[in-house]
PATORDREN-513650 format. One record per atom (N, C-alpha, C, O): residue in one letter; x, y, z. Coordinates in pm, whole numbers, plus 32768, in hexadecimal, padded with zeros to 4 digits. Example, Ala and Ser with C-alpha at 12.3 -4.5 7.8 and 13.67 -1.06 7.14 Angstrom:
A85277DC7830C A84CE7E3E830C A85287EB6830C A85907EB4834E S85057F1F82C4 S85577F9682CA S850A80038313 S853D80728324 
***
This chain:
X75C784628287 X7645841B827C X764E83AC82E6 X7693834882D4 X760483C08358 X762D838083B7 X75DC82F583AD X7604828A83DA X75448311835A X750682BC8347 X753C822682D9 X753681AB82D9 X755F8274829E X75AD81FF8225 X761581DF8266 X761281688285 X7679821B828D X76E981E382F2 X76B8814B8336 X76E180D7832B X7634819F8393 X7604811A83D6 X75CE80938388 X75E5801E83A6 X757980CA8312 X7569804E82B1 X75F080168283 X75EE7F9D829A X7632802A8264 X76B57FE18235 X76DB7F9082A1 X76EA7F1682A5 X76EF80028317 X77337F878369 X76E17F1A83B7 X77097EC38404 X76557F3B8388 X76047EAF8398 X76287E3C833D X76407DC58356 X76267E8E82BB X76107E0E824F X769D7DA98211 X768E7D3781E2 X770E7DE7821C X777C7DC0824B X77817D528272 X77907CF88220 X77737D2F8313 X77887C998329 X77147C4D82EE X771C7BD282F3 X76A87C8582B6 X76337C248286 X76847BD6820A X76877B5B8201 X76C57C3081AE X76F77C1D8136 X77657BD8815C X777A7B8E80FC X77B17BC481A8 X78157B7881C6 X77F57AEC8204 X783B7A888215 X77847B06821B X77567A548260 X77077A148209 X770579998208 X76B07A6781A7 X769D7A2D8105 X771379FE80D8 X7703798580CB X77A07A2480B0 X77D47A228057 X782F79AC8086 X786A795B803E X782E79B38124 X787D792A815A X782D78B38156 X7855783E8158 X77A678E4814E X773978668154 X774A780080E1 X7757778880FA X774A783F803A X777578387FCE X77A477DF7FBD X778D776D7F95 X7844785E8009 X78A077DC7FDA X78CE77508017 X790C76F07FEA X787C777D80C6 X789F77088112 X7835768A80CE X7840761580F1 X77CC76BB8063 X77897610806C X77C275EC7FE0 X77D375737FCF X77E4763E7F77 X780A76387F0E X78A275F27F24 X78DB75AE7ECF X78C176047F74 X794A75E37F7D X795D75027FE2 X79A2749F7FC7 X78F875218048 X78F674D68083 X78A87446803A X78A873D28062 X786A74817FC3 X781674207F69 X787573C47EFB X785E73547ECE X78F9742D7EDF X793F73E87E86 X79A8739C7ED3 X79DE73367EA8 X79BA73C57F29 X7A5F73997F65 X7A29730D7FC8 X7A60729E7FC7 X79B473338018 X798472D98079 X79AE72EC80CF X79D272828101 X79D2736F812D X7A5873878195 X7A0A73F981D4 X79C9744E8197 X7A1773F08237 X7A0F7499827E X7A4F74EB825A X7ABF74C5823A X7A3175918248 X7A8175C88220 X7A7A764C8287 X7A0E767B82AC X7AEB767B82AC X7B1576EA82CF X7B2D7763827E X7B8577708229 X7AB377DE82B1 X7AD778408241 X7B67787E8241 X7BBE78658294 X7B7078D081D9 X7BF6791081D1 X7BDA796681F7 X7B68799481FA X7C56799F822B X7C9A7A18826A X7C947A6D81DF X7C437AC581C3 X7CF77A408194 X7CFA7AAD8147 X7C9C7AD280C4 X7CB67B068057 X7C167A968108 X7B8E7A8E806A X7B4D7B2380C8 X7B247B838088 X7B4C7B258192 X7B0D7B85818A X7B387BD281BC X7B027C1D820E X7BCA7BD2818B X7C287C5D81B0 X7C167CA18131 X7C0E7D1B8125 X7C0C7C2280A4 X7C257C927FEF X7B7B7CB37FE1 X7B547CF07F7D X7B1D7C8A8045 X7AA77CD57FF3 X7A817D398069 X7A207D848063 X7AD27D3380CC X7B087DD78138 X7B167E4980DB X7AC77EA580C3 X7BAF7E26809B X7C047E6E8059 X7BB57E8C7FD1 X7BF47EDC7F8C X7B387E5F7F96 X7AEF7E877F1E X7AAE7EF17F26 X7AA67F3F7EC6 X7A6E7F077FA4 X79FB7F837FC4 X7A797FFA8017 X7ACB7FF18072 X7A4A80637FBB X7A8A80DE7F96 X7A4F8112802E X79D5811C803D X7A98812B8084 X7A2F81898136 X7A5C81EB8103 X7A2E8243814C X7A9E822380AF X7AED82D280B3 X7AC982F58065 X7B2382FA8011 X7A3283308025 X7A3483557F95 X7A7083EB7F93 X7AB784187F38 X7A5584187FDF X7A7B84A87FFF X7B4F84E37FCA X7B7F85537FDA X7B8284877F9F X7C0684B77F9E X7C1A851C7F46 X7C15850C7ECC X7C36859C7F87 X7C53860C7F12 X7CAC85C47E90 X7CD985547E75 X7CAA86427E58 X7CA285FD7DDE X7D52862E7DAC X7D8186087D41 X7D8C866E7DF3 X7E1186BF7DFA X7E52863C7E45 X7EBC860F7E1B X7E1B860C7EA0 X7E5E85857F05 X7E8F850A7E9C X7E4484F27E3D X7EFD84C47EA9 X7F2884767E56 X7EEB83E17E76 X7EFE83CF7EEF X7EC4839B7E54 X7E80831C7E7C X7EA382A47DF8 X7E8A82AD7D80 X7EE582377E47 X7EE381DC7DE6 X7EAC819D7DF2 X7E99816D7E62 X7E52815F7D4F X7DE3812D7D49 X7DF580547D00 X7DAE7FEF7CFB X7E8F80817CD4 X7E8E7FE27CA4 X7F3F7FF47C8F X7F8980567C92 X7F547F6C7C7A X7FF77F4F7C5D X7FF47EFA7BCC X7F917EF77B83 X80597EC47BB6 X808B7E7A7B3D X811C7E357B41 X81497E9A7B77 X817C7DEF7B3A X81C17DB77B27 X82467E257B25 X82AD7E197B68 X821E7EA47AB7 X826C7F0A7A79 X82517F9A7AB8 X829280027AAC X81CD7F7B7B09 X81AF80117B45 X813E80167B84 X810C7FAF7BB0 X810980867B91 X80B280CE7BCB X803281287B9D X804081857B4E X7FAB81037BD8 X7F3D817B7BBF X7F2781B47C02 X7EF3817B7C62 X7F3682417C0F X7F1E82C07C75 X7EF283217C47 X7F2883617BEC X7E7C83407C85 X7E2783967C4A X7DF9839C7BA7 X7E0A83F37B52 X7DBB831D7BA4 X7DC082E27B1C X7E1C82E67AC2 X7DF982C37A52 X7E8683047AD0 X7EF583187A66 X7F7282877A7A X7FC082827AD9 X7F6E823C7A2A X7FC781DC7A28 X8054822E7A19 X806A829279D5 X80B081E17A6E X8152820F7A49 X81CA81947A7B X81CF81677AED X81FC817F7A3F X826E813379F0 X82F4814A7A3F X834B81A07A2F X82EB80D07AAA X839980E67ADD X837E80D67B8F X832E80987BD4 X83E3812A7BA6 X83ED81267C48 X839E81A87C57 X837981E07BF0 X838781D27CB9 X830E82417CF5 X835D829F7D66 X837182557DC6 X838C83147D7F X8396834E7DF7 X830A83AE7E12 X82DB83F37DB7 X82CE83A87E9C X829A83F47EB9 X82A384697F43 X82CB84397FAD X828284EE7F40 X82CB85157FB1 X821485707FF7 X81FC85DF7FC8 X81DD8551802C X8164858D8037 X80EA85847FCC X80B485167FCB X80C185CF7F86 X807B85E97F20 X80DD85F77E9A X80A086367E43 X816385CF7E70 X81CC861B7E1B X81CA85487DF5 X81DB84E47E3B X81AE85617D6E X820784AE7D3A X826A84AA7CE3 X823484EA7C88 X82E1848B7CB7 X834D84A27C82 X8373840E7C40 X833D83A87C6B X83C784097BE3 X83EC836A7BB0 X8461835C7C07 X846783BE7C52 X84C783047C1C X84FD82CC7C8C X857082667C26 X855C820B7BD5 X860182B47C63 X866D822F7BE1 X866481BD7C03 X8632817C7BA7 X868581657C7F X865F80EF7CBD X861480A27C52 X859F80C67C4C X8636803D7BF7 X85E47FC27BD2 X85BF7F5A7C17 X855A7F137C14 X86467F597C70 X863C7EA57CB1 X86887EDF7D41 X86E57F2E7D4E X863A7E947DA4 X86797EB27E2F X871E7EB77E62 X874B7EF97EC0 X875B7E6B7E16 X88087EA77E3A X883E7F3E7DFE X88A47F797E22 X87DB7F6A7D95 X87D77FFA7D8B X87E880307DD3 X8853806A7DE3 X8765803B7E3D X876D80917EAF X87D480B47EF2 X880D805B7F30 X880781387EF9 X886581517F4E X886881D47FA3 X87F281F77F9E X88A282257FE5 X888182778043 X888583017FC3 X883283597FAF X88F782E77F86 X88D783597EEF X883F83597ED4 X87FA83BE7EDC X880A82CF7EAF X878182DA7E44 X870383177E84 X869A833C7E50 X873F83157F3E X86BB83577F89 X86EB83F37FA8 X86A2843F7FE7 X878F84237F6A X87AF84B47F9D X8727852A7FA7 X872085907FEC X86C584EF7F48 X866585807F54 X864885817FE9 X862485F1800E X864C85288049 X8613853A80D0 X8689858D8147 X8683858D81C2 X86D585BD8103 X873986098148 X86F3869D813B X870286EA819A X869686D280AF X8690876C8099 X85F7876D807D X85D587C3802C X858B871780B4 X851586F280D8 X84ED874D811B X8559877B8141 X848D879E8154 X846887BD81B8 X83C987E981A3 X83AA8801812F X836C87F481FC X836C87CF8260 X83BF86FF8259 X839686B18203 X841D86DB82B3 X8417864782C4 X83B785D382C0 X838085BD832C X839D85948272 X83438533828C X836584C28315 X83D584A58341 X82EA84968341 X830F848383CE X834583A383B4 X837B834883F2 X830B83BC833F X83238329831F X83548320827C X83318377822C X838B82D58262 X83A9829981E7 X837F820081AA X83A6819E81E9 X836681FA8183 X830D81848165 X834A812380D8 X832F8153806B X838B80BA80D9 X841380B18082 X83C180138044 X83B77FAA8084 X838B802C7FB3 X834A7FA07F71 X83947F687F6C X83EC7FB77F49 X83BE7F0E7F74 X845F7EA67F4A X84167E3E7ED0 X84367DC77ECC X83B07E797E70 X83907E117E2A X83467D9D7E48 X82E87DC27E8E X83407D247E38 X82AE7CCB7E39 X83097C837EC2 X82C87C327F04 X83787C967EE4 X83597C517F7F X83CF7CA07FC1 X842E7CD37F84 X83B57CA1805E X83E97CE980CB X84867CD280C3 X84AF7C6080DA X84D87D2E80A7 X856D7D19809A X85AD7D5E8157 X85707D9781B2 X86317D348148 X86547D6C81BB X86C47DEF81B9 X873B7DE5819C X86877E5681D9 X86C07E9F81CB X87477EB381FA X87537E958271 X87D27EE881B3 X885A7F1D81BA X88777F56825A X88357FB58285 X88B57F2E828B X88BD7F8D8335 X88F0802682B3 X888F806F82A4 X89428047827C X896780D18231 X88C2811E821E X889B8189824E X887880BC81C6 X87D8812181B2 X87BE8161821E X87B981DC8227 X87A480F48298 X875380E6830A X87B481808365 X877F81EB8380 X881E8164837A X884581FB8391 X881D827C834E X87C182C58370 X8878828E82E1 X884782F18257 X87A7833B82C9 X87A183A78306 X872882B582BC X86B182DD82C5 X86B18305834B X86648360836B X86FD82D083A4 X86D983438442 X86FB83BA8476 X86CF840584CD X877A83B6840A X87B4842B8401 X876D84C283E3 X87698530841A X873684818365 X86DA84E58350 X8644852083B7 X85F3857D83B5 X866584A0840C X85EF84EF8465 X85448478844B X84D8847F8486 X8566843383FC X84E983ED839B X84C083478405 X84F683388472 X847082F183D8 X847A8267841A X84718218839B X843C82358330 X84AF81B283BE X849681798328 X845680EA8333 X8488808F8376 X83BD80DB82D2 X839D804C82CC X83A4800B8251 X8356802881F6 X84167F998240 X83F57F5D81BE X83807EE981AB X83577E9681FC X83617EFF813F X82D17E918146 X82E27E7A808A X83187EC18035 X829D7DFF8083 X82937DF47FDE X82437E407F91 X81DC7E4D7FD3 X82387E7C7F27 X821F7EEB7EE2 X81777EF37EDE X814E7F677EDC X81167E927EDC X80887E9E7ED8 X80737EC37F61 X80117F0D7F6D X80BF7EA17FE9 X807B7EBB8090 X80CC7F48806E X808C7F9F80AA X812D7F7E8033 X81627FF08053 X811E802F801F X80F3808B8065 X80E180297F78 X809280AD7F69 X7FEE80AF7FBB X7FAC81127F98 X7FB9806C8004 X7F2E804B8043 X7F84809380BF X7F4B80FD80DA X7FEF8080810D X801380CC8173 X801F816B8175 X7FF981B481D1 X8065819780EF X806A822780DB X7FDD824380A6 X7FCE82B58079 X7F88820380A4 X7F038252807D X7EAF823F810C X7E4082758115 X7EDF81FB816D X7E65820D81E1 X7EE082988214 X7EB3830A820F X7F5382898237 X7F8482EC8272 X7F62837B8212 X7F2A83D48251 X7F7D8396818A X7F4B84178151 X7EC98429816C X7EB7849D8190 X7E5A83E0816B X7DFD840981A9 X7DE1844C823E X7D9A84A18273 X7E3783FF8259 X7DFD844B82F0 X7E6684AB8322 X7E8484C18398 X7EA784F18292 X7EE9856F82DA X7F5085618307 X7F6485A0836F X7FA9851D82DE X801E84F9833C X806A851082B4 X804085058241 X80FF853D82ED X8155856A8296 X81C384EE827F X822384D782C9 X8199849C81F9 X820D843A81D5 X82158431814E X81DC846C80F2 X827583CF8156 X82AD839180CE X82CB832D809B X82D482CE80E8 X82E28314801B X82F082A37FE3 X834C82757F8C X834E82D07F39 X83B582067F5A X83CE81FD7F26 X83C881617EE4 X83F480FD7F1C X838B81637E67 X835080C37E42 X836F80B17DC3 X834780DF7D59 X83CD80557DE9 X83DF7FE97D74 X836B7F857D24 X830E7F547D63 X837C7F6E7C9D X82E07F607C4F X82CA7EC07CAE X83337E817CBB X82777E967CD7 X823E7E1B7D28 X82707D917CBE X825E7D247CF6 X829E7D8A7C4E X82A97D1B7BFB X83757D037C06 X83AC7CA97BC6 X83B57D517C4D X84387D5D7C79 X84477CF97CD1 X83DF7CFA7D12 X848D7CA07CF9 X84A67C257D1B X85117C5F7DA2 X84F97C667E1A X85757C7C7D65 X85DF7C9F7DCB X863B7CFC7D91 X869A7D267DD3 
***
């Protein structure tokens, strides 16, 4: 294991300085310009190679989004998403003024507590209600809102590594 480990993380930056090479002459041939690589060409071919193949198979992991929903654990589903550990549930919330300290009541009779809550607000970062933002400390929880594709990639590095949280995500194609 340790051997392939080490081949990968040799070949890694090889493949990344091919792939900038590419595009830096391919790119610099048409435009006539210097070009500066992107940030985010080798953050999405980061985010392509799977490091965790190992995720039990009971562990909830989302694997893609859609406009309308969600793939987790290969199973597409339709709507808003609650998740509370390994447990996924559908969620009334369509559109972020939904949200209200009612629509998160399951986190009052939760237990063990999740130590975070993790709140999709849909395809961009909304600001959360001072009413939510209580509701959620009350319960004991922290709360990060983020837009619905960084929120479900956040609850899958934290379920991986054992940490007790949650989620609640609006489908990523929700505006406001």
């Amino acid at each position: 294991m340790a051997a392939v480990r080490g081949r990968a993380v040799e070949t890694l930056p090889k493949l990344m300085r091919s792939l900038r090479k590419d595009s830096l002459s391919s790119s610099m041939r048409s435009q006539g310009q210097a070009f500066l690589p992107s940030l985010r060409r080798a953050f999405s071919l980061y985010d392509q190679i799977n490091l965790i193949d190992n995720v039990p198979e009971d562990q909830l992991r989302f694997q893609g989004y859609t406009d309308t929903g969600f793939t987790v654990n290969k199973v597409e589903y339709e709507g808003s998403l609650l998740c509370v550990g390994n447990l996924l549930t559908s969620w009334g919330p369509s559109k972020f003024s939904e949200i209200t300290p009612d629509s998160l009541s399951i986190f009052q009779i939760i237990r063990p507590i999740p130590e975070i809550l993790i709140l999709g607000c849909g395809r961009h970062i909304q600001p959360v209600a001072p009413e939510i933002r209580q509701f959620i400390r009350s319960t004991g929880m922290k709360l990060e809102a983020l837009d619905s594709r960084n929120a479900a990639s956040t609850y899958n590095i934290l379920n991986e590594e054992g940490r007790i949280v949650a989620a609640a995500l609006l489908p990523y194609g929700v505006a406001s």
